[in-house]
C-alpha positions as CSV (number, residue, x, y, z in Angstrom):
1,X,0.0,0.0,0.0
2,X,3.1,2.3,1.0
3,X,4.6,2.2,-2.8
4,X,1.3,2.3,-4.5
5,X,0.3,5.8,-2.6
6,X,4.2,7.3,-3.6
7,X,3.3,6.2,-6.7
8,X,0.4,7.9,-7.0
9,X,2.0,11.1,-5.3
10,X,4.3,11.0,-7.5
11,X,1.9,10.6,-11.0
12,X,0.4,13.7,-9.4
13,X,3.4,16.2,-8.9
14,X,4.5,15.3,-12.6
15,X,0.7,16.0,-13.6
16,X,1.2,19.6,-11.6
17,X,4.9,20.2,-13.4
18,X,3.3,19.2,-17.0
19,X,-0.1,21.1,-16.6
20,X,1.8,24.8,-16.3
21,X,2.5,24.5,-19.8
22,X,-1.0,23.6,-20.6
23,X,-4.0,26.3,-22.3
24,X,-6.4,27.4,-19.7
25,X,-9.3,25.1,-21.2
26,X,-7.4,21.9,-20.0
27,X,-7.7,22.7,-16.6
28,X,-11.4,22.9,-14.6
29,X,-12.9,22.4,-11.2
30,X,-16.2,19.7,-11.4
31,X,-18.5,19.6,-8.4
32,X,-20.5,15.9,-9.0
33,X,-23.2,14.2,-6.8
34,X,-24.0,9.9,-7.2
35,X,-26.2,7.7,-5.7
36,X,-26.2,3.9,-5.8
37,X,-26.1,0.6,-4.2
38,X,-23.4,-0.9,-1.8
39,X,-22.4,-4.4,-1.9
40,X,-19.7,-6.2,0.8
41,X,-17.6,-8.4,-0.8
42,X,-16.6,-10.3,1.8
43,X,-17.7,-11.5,5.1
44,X,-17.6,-9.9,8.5
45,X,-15.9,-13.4,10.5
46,X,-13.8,-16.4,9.7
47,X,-16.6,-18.5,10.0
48,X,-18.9,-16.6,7.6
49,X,-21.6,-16.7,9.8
50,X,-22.1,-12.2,9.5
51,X,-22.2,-10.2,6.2
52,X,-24.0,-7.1,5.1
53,X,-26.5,-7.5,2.9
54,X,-27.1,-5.2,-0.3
55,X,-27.3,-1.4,0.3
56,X,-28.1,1.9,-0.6
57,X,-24.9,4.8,-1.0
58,X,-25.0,8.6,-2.3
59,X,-22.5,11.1,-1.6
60,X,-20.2,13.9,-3.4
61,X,-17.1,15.4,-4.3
62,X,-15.0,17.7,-6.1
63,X,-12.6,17.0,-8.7
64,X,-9.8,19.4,-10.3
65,X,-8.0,18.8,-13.8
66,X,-4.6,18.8,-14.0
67,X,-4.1,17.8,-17.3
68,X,-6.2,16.5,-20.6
69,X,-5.8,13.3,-18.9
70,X,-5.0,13.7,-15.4
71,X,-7.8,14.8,-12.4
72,X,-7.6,14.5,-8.5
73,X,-10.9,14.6,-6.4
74,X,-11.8,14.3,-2.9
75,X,-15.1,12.4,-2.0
76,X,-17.2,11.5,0.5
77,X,-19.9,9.0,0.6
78,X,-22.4,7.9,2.5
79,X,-23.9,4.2,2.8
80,X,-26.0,2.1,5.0
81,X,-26.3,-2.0,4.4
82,X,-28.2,-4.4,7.5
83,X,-26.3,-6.8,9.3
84,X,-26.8,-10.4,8.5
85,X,-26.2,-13.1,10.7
86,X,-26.6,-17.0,9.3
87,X,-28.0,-15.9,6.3
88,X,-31.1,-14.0,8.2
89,X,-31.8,-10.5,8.5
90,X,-31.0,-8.9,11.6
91,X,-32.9,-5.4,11.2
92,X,-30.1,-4.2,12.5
93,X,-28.5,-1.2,10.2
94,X,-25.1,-0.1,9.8
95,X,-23.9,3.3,8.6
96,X,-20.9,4.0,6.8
97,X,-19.1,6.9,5.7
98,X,-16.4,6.9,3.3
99,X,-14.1,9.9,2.7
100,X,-10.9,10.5,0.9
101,X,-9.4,11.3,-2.1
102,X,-8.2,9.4,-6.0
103,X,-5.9,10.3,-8.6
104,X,-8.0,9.8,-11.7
105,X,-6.4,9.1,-15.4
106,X,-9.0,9.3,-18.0
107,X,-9.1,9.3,-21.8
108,X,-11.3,11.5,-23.8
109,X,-13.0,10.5,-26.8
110,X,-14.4,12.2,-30.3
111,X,-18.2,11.0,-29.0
112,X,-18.2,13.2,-26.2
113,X,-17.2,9.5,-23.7
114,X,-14.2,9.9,-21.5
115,X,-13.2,6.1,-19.5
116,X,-11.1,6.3,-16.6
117,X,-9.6,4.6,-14.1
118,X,-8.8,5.7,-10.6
119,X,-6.9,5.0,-7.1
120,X,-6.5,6.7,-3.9
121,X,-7.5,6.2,-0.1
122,X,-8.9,7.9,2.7
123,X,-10.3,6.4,5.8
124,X,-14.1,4.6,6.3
125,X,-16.4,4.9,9.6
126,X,-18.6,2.1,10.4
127,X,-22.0,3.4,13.0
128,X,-24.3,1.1,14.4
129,X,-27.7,2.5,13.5
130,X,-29.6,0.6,16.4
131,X,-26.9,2.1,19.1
132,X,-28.0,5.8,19.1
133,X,-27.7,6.2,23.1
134,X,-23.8,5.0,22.3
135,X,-22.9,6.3,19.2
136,X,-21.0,3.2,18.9
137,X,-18.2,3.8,15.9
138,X,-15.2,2.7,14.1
139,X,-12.7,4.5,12.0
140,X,-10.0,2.9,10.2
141,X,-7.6,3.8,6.9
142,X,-9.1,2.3,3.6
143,X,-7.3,2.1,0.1
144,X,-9.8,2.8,-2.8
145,X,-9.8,2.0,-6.6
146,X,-12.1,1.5,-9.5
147,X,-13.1,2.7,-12.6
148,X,-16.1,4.7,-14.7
149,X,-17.0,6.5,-17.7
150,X,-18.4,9.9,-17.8
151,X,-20.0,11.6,-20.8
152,X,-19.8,15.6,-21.2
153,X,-23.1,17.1,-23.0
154,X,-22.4,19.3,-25.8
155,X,-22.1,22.9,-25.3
156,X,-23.1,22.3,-21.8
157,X,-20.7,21.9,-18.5
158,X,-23.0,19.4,-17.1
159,X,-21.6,15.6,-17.5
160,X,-23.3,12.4,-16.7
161,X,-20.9,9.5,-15.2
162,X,-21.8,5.8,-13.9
163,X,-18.7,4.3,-11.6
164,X,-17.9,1.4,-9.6
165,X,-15.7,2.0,-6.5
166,X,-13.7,-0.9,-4.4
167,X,-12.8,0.3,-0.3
168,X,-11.2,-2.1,1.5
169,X,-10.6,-1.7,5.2
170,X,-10.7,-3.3,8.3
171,X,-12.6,-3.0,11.7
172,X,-11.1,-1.6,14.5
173,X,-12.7,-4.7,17.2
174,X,-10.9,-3.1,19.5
175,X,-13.0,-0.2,19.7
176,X,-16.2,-1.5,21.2
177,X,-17.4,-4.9,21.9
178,X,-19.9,-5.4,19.1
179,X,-16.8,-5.1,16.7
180,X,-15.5,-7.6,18.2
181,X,-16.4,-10.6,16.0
182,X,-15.7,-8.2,12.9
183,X,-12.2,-9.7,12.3
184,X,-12.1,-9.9,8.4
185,X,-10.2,-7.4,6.2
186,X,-13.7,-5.6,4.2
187,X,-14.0,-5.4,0.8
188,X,-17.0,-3.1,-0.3
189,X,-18.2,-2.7,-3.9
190,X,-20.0,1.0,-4.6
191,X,-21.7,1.4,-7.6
192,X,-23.3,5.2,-8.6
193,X,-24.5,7.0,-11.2
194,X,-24.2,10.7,-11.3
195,X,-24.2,14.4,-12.3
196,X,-21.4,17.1,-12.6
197,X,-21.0,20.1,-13.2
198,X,-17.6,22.0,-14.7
199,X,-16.1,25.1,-14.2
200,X,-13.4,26.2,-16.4
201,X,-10.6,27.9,-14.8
């Protein structure tokens, strides 16, 4: 995890040199909202007896071009899944909020299309919805990666864009006893559609 964020630091200092010698039209600030569905990957103990079931997420961020080809945004999110336990519902909600930031390469096309790939990290905080009284929490470091494509409308500065995001993180089972069977790295799949809106600088 250590050499893959140097090398993204890195990627992004070059992108800052190149992008000096760059017209003002390659460079823009886009403000974007999303909302989707949150899926964990993986499950919550070694004996795969908790998982979280299928959820809801929306959330938002800001991006800033660097280059033709090169963007970084920061992003949060926001998500809530139920807690499963031997493959019945429990009722019992979790929240999650995800916040952090990506280097994003992307390649623009003739149609108006523009695929990209991206890779970053932040940090994720997991609430139990049913312990209000407690405000029972978690907060650990999460690595983030995944890919999209965004489409800009002609003559217009609003885009369209459908992604699919991958956090992984663990639980802090330290922090409170109901973590405490929580013992297996995460692996979250988030998957949005949504709107932006660019500014050119």
């Amino acid at each position: 995890m250590r050499t893959f964020l140097k090398a993204i630091v890195l990627a992004a200092a070059t992108a800052v040199t190149g992008s000096a010698t760059l017209g003002a039209q390659d460079r823009a600030v886009t403000i974007y909202g999303f909302g989707g569905g949150i899926s964990a990957l993986t499950d919550l103990d070694a004996s795969d007896a908790q998982d979280f079931k299928t959820g809801f997420n929306a959330g938002g961020g800001i991006g800033v071009g660097l280059h033709r080809y090169v963007a970084l945004r920061g992003e949060f999110t926001f998500a809530r899944d139920e807690l499963r336990s031997g493959g019945a519902d429990t009722g019992n909600n979790f929240n999650k909020f995800f916040y952090g930031g990506d280097l994003v390469l992307r390649y623009p096309l003739a149609n108006g299309l523009s695929p990209y790939v991206f890779g970053g990290g932040g940090a994720v905080t997991v609430d139990d919805d049913a312990d209000v009284a407690a405000a029972s929490t978690t907060t650990r470091g999460a690595g983030r990666f995944g890919l999209g494509v965004s489409y800009e409308v002609p003559g217009s500065p609003i885009g369209i864009f459908a992604q699919g995001t991958g956090w992984v993180y663990a639980i802090d089972t330290t922090e409170d006893a109901k973590f405490a069977s929580f013992t297996e790295t995460q692996f979250d799949a988030v998957y949005s559609i949504g709107l932006s809106y660019r500014i050119r600088l």
